[in-house]
C-alpha positions as CSV (number, residue, x, y, z in Angstrom):
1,X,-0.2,-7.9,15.7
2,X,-3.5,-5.9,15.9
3,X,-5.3,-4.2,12.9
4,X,-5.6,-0.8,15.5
5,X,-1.9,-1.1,15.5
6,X,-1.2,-1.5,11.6
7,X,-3.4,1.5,11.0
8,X,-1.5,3.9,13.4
9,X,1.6,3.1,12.2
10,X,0.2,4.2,8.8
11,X,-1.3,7.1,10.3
12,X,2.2,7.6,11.9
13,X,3.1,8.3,8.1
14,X,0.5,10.9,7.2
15,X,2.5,14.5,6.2
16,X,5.3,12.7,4.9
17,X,6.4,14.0,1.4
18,X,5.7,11.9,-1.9
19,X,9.3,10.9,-2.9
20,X,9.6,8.3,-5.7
21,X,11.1,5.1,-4.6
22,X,11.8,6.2,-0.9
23,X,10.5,5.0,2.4
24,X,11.7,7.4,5.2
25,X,9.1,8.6,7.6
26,X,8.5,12.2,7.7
27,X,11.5,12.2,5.0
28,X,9.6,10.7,1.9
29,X,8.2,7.9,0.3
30,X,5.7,6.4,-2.4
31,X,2.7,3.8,-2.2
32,X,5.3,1.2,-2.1
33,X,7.3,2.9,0.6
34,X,4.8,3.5,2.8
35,X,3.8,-0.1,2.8
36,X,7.2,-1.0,3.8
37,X,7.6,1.7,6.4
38,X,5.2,0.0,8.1
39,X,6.2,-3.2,7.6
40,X,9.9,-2.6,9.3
41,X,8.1,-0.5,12.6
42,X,5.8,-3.7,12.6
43,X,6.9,-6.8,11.4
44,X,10.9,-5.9,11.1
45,X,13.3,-6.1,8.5
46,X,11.8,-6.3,4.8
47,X,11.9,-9.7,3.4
48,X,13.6,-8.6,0.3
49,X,15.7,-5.5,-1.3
50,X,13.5,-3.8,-3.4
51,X,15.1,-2.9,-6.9
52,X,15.3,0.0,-8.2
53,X,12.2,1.1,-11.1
54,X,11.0,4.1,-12.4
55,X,7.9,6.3,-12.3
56,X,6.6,4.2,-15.5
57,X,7.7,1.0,-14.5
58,X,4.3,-0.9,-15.1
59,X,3.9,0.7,-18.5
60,X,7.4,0.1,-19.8
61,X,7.1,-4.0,-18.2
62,X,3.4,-4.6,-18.8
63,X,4.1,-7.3,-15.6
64,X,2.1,-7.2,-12.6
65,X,4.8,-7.0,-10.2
66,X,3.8,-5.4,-7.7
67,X,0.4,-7.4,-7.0
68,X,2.9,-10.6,-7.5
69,X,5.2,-9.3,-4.6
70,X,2.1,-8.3,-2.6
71,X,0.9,-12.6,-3.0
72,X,4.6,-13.5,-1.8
73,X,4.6,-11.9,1.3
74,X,1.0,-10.7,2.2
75,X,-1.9,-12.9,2.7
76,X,-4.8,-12.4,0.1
77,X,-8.1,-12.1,0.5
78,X,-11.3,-10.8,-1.7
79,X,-11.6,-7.1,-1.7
80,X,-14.6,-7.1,-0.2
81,X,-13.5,-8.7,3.2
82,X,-10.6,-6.3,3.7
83,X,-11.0,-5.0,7.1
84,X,-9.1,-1.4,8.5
85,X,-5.2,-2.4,8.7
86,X,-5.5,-4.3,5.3
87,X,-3.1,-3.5,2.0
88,X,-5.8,-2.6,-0.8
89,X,-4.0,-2.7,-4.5
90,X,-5.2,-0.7,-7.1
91,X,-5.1,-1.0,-11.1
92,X,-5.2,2.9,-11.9
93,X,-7.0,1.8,-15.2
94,X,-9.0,-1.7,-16.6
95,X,-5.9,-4.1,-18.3
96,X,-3.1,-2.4,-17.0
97,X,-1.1,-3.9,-14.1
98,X,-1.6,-2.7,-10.9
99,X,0.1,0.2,-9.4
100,X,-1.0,1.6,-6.1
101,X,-1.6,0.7,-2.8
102,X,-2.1,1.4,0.7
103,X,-3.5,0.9,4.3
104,X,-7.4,0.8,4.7
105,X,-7.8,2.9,7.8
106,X,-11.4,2.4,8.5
107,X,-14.6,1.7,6.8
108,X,-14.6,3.7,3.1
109,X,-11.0,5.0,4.3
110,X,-7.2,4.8,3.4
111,X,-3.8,6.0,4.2
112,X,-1.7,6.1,0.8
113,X,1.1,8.1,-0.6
114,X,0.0,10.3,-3.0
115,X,1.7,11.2,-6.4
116,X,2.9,14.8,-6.3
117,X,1.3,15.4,-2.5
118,X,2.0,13.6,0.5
119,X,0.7,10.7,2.7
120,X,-2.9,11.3,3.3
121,X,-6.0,9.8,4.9
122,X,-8.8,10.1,2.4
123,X,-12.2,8.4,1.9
124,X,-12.3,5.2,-0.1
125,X,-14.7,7.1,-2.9
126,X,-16.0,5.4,-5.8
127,X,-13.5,5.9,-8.5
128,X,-11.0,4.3,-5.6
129,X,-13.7,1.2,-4.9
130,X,-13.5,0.8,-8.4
131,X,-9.7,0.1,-8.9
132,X,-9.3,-1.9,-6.2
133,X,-8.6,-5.5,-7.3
134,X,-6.9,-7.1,-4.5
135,X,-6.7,-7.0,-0.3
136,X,-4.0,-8.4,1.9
137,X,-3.1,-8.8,5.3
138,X,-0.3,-8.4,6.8
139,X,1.5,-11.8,8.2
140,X,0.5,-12.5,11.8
141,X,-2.9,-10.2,12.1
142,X,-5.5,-11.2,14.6
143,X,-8.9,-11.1,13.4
């Protein structure tokens, strides 16, 4: 699979509206869903059901769950090596778990799902650069 390929798949996604818990192109979905959209058009069929959780998930569990999942099935690597068509995570705050993520689109870009809007493409600003604690690939990328 090629990196131009994972990031217009993503792009694929941009307009769809932010729906808690969903991943249906142009239907809805949330950071989470968006991820797996892409994984399905890409890869094929998710490697797991994904159980149900709420908009406070992280706050009411305190686990890091969804950086744990990301480590089962993506391939890590630092932050700062992440290269367009790489999952970035995000930890919206310092010693909470993290709870965001999405497609790094290009240099100081990314296509994410965004609470109360839509998929977007925005630039990777500071107060993002600054949350970001992990980078993965997707199985199978060339370099």
């Amino acid at each position: 699979m090629r990196r131009e390929d994972i990031v217009t798949a993503a792009r694929g996604w941009l307009g769809t509206p932010y729906r808690h818990q969903a991943s249906r192109k142009g239907a809805g979905c949330d950071c989470l869903g968006l991820v797996r959209g892409v994984w399905r058009e890409l890869i094929g069929s998710e490697p797991q059901p994904v159980p149900p959780y709420s908009p406070d998930w992280a706050e009411v569990t305190g686990e890091d769950t969804l950086l744990a999942a990301a480590r089962m099935y993506l391939v890590e690597k630092p932050v700062s090596a992440a290269k367009a068509g790489d999952v970035l995570v995000f930890r919206m705050a310092s010693g909470v778990p993290a709870k965001h993520c999405g497609v790094l689109s290009g240099p100081g870009r990314i296509v994410h799902a965004y609470w109360g809007r839509a998929v977007v493409e925005t630039r990777l600003v500071p107060w993002w650069q600054r949350r970001a604690v992990a980078a993965f690939s997707f199985p199978g990328v060339e370099d």
